[in-house]
Backbone as numpy.savetxt, mean C-alpha at the origin, in Angstrom:
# Nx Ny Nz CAx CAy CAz Cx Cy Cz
-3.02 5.82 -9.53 -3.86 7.00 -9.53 -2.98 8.24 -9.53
-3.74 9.60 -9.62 -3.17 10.77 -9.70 -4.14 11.59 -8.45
-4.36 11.11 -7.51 -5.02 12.03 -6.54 -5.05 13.67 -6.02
-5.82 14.12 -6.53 -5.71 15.50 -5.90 -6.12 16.05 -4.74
-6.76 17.61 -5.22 -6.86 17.86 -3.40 -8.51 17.92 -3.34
-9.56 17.50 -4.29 -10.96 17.45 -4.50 -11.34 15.80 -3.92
-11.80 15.47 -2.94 -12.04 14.45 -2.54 -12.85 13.72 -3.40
-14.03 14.74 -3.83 -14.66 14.15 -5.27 -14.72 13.85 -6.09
-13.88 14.37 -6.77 -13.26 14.11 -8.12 -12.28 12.55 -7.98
-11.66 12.72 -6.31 -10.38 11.25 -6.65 -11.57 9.70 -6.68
-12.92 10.16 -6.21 -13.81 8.90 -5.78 -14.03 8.82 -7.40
-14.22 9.79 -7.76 -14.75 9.16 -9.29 -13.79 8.86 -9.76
-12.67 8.89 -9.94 -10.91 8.14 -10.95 -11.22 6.79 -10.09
-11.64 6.76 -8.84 -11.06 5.62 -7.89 -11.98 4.61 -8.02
-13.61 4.64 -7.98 -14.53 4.12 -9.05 -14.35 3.50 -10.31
-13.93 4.71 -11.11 -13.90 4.07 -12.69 -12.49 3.10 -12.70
-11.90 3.32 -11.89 -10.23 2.39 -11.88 -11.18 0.93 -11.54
-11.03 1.16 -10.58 -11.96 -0.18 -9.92 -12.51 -1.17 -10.63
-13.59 -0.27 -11.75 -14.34 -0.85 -12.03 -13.61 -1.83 -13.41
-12.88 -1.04 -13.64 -11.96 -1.57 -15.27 -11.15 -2.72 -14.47
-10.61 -2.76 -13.33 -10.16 -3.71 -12.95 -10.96 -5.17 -12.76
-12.22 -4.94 -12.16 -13.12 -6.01 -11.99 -13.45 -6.37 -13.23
-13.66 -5.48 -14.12 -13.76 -5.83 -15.66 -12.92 -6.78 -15.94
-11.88 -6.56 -15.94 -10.74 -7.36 -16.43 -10.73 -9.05 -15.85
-11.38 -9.21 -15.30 -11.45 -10.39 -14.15 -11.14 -10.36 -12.51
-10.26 -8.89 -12.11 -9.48 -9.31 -10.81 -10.28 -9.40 -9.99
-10.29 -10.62 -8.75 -11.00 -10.57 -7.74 -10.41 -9.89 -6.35
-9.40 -9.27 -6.13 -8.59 -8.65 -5.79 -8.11 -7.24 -6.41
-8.42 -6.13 -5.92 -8.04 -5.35 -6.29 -7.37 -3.75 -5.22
-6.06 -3.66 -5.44 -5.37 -2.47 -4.47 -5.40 -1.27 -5.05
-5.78 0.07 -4.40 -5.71 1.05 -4.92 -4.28 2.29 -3.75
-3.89 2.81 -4.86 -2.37 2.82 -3.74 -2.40 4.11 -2.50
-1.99 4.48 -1.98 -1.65 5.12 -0.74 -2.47 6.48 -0.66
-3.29 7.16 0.25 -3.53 8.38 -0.32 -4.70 8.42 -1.43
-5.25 7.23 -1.71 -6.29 7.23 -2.70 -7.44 8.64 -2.19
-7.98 8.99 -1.52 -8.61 9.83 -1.21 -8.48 11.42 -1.31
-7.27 11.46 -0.99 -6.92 13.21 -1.11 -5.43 13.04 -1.26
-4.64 13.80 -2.07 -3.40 14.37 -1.95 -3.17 15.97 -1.18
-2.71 16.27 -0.14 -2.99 17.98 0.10 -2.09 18.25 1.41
-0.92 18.61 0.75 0.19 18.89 2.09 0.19 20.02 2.61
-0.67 20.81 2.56 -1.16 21.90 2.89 -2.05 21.26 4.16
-1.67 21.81 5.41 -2.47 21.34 6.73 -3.60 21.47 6.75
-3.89 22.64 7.12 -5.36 23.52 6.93 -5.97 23.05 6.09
-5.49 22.74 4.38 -6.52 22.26 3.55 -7.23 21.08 4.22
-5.72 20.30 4.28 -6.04 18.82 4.48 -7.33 18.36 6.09
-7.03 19.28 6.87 -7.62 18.99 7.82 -9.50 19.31 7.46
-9.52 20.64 6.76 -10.50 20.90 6.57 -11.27 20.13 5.37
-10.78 19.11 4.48 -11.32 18.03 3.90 -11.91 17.03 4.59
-11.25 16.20 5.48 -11.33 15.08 5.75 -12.19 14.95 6.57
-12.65 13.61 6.55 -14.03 13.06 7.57 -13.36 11.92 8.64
-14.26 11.69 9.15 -14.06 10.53 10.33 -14.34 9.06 9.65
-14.12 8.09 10.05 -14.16 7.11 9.06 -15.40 6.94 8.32
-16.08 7.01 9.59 -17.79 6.43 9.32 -18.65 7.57 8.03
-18.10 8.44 7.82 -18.51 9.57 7.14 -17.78 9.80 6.20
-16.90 9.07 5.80 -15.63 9.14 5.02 -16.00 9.11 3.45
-15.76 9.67 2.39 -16.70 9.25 1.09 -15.98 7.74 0.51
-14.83 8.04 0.24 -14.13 6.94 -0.48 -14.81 5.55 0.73
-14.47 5.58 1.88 -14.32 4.43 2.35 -16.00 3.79 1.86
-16.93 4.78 2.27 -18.84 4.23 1.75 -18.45 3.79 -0.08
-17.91 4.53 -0.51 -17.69 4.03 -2.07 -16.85 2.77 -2.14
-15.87 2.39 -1.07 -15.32 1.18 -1.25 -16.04 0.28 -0.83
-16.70 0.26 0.17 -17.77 -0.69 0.26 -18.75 -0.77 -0.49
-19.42 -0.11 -0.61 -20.72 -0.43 -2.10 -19.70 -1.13 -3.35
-18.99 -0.59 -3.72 -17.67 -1.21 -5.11 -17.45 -2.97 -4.94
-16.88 -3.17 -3.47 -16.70 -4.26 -2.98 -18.24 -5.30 -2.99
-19.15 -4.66 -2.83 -20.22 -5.73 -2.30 -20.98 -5.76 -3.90
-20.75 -4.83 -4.25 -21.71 -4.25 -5.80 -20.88 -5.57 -6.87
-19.13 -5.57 -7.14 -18.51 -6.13 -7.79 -18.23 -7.50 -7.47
-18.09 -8.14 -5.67 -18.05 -9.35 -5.29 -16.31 -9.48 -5.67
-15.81 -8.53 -5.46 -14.14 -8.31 -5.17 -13.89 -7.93 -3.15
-12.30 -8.60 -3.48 -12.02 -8.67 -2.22 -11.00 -6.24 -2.69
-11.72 -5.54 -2.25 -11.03 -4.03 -2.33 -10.20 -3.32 -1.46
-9.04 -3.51 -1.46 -7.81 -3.05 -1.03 -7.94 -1.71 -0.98
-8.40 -0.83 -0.26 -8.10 0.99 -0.18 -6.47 0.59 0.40
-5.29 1.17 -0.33 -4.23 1.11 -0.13 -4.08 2.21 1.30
-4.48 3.17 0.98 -5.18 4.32 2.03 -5.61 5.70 1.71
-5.95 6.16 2.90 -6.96 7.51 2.75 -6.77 8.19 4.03
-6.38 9.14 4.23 -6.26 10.50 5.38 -7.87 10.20 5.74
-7.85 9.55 7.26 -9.13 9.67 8.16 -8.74 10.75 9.59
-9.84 11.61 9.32 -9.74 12.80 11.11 -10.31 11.82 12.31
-8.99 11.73 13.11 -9.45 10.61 14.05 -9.74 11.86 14.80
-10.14 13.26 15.35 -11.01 13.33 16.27 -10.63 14.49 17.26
-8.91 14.19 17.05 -7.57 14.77 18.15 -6.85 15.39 17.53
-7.49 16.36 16.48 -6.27 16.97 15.95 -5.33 16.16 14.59
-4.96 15.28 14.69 -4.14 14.16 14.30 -5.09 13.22 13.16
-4.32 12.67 11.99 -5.07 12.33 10.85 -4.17 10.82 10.94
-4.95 9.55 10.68 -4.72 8.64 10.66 -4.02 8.09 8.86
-3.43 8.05 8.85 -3.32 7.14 6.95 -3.57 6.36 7.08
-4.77 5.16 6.42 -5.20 4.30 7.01 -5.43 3.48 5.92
-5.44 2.37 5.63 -5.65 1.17 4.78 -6.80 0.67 5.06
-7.59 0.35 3.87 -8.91 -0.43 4.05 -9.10 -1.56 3.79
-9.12 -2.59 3.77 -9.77 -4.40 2.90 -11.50 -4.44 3.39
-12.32 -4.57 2.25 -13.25 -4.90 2.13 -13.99 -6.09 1.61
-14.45 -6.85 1.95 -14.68 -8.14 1.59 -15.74 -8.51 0.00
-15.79 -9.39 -0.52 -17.02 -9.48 -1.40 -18.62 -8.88 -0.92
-18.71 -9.30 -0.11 -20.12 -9.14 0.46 -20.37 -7.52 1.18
-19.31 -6.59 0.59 -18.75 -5.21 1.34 -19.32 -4.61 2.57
-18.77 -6.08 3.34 -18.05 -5.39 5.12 -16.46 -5.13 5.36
-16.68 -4.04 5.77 -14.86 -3.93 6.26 -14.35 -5.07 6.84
-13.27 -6.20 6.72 -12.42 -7.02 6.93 -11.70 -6.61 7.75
-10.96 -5.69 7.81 -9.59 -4.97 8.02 -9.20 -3.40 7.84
-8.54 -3.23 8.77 -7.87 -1.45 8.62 -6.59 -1.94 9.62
-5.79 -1.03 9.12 -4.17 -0.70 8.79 -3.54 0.83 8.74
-3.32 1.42 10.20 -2.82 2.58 10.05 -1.18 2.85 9.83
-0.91 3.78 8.93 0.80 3.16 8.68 1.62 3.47 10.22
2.66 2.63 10.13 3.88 2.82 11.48 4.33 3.85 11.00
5.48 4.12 10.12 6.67 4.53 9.85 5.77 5.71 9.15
6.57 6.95 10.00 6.12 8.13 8.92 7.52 8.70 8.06
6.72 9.15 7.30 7.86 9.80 6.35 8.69 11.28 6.91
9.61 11.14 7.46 10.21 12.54 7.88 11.60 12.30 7.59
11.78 13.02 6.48 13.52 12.80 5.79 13.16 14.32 5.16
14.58 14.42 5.00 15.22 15.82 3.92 15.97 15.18 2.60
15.87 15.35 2.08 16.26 14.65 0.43 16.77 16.16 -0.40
16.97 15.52 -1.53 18.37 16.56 -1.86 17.41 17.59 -2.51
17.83 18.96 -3.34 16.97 19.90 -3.89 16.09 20.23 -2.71
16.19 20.27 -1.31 15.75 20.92 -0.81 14.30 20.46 -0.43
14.11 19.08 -0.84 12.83 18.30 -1.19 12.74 17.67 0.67
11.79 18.47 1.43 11.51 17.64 3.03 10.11 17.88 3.18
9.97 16.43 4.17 8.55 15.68 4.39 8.74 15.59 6.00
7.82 15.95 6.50 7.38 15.90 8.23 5.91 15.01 8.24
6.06 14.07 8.15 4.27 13.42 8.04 4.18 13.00 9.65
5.08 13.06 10.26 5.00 13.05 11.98 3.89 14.34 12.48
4.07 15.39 12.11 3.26 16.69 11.87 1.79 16.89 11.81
1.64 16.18 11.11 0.26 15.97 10.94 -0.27 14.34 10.94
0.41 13.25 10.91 -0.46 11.93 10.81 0.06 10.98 12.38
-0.53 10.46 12.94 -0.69 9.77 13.90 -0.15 8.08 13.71
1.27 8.01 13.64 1.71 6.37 13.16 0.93 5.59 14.25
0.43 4.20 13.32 0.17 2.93 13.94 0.67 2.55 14.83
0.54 1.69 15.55 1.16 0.91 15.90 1.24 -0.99 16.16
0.58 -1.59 15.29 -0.01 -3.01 14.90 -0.07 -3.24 13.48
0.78 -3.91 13.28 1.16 -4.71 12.09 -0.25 -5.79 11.47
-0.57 -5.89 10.36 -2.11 -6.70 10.05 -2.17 -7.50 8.85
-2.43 -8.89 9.58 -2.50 -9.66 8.35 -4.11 -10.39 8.52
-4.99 -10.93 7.19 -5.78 -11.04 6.97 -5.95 -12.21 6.32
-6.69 -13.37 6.93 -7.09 -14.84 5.45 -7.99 -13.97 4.69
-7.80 -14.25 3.39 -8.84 -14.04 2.07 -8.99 -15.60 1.86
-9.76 -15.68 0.89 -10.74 -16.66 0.09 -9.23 -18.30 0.85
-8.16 -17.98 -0.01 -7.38 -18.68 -0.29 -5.86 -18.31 -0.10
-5.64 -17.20 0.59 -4.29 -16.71 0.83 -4.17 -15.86 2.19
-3.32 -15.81 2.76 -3.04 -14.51 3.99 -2.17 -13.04 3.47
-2.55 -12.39 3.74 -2.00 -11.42 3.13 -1.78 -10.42 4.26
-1.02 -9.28 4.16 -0.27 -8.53 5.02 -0.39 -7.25 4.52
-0.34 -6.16 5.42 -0.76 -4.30 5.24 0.34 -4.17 5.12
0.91 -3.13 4.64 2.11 -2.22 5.23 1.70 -0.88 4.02
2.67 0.10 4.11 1.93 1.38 3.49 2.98 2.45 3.30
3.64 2.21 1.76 4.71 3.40 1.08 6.08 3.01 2.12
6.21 4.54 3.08 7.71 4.40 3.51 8.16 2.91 4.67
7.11 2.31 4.88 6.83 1.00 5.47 7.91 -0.08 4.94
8.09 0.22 3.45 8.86 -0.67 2.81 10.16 -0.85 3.26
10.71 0.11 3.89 12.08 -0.07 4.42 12.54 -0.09 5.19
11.14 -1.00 6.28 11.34 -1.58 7.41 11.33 -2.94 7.36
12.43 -3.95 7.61 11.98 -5.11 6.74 10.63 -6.04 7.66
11.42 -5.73 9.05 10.75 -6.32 10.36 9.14 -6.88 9.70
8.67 -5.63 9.23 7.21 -5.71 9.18 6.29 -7.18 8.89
7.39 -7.10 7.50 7.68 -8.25 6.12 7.61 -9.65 6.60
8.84 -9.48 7.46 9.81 -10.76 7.62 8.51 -11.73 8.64
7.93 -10.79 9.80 6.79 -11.28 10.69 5.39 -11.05 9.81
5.17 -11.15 9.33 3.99 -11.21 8.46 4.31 -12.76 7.79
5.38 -12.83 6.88 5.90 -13.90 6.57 5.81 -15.26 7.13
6.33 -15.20 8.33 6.43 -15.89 9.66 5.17 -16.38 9.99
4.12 -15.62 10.18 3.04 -15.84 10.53 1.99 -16.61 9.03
2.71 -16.73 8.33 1.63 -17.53 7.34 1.38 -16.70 5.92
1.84 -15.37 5.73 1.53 -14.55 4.60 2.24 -14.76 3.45
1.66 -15.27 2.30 2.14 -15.24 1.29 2.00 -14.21 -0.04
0.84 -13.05 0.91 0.83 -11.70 -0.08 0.92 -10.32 0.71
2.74 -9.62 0.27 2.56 -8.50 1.19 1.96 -7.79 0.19
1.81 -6.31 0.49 1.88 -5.22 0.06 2.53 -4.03 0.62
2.24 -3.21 -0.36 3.01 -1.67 -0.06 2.36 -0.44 -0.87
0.97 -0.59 -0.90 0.72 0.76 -1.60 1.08 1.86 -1.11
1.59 2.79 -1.99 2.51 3.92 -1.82 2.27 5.15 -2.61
2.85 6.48 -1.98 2.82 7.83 -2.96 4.32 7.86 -2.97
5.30 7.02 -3.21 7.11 7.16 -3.48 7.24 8.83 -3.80
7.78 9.35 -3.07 8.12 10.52 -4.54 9.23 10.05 -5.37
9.63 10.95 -6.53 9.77 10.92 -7.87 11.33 10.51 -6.88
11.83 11.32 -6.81 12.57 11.47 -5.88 13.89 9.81 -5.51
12.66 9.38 -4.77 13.08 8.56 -3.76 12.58 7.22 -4.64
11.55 7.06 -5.30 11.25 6.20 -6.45 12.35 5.73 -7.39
12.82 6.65 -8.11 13.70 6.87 -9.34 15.08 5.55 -8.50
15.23 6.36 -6.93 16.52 5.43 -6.61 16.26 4.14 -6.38
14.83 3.97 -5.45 14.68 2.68 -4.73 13.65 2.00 -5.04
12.42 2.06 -5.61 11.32 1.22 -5.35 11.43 0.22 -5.69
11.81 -0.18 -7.06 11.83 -1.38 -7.68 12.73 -2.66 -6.41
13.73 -1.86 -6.59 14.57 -2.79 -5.28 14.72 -3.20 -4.02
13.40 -2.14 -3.53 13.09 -2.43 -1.93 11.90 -3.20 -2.23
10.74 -3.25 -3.14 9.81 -4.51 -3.11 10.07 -5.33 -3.82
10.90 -5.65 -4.95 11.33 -7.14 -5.10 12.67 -7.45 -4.09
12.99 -6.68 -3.08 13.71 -7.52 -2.25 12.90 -8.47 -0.96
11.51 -7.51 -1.04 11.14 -7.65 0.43 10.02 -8.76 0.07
10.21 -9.29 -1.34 9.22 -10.39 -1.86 10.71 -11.81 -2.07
11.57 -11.12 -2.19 12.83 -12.24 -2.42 13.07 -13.10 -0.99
13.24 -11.71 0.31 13.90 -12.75 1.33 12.98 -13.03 2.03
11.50 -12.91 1.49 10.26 -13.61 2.15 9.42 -14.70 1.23
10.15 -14.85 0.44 9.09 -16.07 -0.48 8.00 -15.36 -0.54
7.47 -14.10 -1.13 5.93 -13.90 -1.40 5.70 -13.29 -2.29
4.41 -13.26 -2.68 4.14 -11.91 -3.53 4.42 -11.08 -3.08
4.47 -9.71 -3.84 4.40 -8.30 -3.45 3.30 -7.65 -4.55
2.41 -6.71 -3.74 1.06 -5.73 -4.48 1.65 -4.39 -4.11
2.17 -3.54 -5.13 2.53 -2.64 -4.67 1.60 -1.23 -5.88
0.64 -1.01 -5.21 -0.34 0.13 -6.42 0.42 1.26 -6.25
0.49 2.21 -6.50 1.19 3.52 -6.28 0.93 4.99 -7.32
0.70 6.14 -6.37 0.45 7.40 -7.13 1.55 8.01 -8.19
1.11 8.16 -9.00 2.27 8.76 -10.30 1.90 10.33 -10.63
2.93 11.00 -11.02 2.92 12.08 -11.85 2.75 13.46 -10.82
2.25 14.48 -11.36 2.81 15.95 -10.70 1.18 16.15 -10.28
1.18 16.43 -8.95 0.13 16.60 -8.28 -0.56 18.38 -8.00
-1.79 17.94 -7.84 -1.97 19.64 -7.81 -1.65 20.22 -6.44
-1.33 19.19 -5.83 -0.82 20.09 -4.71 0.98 20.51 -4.49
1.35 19.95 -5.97 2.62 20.33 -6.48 3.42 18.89 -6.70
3.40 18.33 -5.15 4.09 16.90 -5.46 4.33 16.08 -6.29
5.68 15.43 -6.50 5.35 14.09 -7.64 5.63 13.51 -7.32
5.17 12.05 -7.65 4.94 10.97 -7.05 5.55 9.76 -8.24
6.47 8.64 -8.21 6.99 8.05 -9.48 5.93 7.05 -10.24
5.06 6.96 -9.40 4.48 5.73 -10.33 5.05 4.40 -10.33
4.54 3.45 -11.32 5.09 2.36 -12.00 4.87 1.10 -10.39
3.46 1.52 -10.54 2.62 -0.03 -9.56 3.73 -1.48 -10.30
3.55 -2.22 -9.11 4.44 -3.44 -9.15 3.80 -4.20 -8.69
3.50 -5.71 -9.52 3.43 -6.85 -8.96 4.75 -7.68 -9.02
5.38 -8.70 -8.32 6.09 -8.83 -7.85 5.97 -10.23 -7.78
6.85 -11.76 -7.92 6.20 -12.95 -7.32 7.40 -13.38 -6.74
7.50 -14.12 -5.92 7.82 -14.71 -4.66 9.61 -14.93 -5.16
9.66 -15.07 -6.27 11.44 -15.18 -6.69 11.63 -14.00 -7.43
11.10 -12.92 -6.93 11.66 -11.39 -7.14 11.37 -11.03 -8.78
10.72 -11.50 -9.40 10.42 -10.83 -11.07 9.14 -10.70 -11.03
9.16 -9.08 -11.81 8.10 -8.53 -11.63 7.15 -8.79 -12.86
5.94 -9.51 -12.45 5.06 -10.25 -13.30 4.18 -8.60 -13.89
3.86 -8.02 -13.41 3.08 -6.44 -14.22 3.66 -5.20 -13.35
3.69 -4.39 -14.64 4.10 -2.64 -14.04 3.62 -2.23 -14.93
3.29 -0.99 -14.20 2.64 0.34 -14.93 4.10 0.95 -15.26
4.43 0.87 -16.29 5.64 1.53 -16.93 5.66 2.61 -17.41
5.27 3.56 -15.62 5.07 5.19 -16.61 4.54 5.65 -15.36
4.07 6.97 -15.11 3.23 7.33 -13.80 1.71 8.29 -14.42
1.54 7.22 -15.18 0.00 7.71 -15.75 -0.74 7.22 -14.91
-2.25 7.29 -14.65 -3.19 6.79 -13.97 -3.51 5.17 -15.36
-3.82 4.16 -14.28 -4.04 2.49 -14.72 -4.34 1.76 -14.23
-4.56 0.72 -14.68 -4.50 -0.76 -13.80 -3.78 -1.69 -14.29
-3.11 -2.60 -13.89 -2.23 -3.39 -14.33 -2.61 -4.72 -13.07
-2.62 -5.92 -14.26 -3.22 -7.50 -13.56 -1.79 -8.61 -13.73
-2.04 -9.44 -12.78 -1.61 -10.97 -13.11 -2.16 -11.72 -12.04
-2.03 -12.95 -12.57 -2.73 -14.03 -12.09 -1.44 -14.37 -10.78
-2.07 -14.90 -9.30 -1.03 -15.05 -8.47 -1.37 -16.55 -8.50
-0.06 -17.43 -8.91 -0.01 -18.97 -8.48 0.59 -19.17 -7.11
-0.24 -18.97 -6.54 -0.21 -19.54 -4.56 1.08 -20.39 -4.91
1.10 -21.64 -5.48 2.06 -22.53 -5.31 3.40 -22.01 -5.45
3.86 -20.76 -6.26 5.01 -20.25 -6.23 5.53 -19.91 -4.57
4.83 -19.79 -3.63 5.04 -19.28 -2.54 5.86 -20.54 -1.79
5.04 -22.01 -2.12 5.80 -22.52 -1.34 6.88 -23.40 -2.10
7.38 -23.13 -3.41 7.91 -23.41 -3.80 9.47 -22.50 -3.46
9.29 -21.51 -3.80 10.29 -20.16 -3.26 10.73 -20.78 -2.27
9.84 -20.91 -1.21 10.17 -21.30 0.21 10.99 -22.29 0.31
10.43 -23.49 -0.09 11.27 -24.62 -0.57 12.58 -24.39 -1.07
13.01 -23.71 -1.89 14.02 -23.77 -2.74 15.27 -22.98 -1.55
14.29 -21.98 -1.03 15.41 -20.97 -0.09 14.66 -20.89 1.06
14.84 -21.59 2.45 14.24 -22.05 3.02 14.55 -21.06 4.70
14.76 -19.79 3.77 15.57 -18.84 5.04 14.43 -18.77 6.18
12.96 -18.80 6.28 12.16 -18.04 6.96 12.05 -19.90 8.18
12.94 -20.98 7.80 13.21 -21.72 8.26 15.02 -21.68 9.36
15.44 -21.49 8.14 16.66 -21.49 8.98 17.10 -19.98 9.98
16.28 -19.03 9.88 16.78 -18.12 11.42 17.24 -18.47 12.42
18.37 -18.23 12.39 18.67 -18.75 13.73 18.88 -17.44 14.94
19.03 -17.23 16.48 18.66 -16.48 17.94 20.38 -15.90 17.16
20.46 -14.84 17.84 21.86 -14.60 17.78 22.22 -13.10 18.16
23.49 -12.77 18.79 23.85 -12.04 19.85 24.37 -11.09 18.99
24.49 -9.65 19.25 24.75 -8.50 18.45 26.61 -8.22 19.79
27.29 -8.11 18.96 28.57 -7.64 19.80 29.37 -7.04 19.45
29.44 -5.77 20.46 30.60 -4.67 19.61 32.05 -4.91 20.90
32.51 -4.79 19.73 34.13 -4.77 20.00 35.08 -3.61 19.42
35.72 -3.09 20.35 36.64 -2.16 20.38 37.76 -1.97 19.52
């Protein structure tokens, strides 16, 4: 997607995306980070947003979900929890569209990057603190959300616990994209045997930002089965063969062999 700062306008891109996706066959479908509003402007942003229950996107992801009989991934959406403080929050909605699951991100984005390019999301968003994984139909799958990715911890215990589909929907900037994305989610699908769903915002935002684009699917031996090769607004599919997961596993059997071990500094 290309989210702006009109909450209305992103439900209708976020709709018609949706819907071309279910078209296509997917019964699964992620929409990436921020789907709801882009607006780094405080004041704007505060004075947009709703509480969950009142939220537009989230009532549109549920009707989408129960209307289409897809499992709907809101990658996330700025919710006003109440205190000042705005949650980024991830949605899963089930076929039958009841909320499943929510996922507020840990890790906020607060770095200085070069050109003078700095992010304080400590400032305004309220990090998680609970990591979330979910059975669907036939798989477990795992939250995490943009700068999340380069924590591996998240991954590695999601993994552990039975997940054979992470994700990472994300707004990368152009920035920080260009150096790393590709290589922080096919790594974090390599030393975990899993898929990776990674949807993500592309292109120059009206609230100035840019964002790199180029959504990634990802399978369990690190090659990326679809990308949006570009930061246009899209959808991009593949079919996930579950069995690659425990085959990966099989072959590199690391999430087996961990072994306890002592950290020691020496002089």
């Amino acid at each position: 997607m290309r989210s702006g700062t009109e909450i209305a306008a992103n439900r209708d891109d976020f709709e018609r995306l949706v819907r071309e996706a279910a078209a296509r066959g997917a019964t699964y479908v992620q929409t990436p980070e921020m789907t709801g509003l882009i607006q780094k402007n405080r004041a704007a942003l505060m004075a947009a947003i709703f509480a969950e229950e009142a939220d537009p996107i989230v009532a549109a992801a549920a009707s989408l979900a129960g209307e289409l009989g897809i499992w709907l991934h809101v990658g996330s959406t700025p919710i006003d929890r109440g205190d000042g403080k705005v949650a980024n929050r991830a949605f899963l909605f089930g076929p039958d569209g009841r909320k499943r699951a929510s996922y507020d991100k840990i890790h906020m984005f607060d770095v200085d990057l070069d050109n003078g390019e700095s992010w304080r999301e400590s400032a305004v968003y309220e990090p998680g603190d609970r990591s979330v994984t979910i059975d669907l139909d036939d798989a477990k799958l795992g939250f995490a959300i943009c700068y999340d990715v380069r924590f591996p911890d998240i991954f590695r215990r999601q993994a552990l616990s039975g997940a054979e589909i992470l994700t990472s929907p994300a707004a990368f900037t152009r920035q920080t994209g260009e150096a790393h994305w590709h290589v922080l989610l096919r790594a974090r699908a390599i030393e975990n045997g899993a898929f990776m769903i990674a949807a993500a915002q592309g292109g120059t935002h009206a609230d100035t930002r840019e964002t790199y684009g180029h959504s990634l699917i990802v399978d369990p031996w690190g090659r990326v089965l679809a990308e949006k090769d570009d930061d246009e607004p899209g959808v991009i599919t593949a079919t996930l063969d579950l069995g690659q997961t425990l085959e990966a596993r099989r072959k590199i059997p690391n999430l087996k062999n961990i072994r306890p071990f002592d950290l020691v500094e020496t002089q």
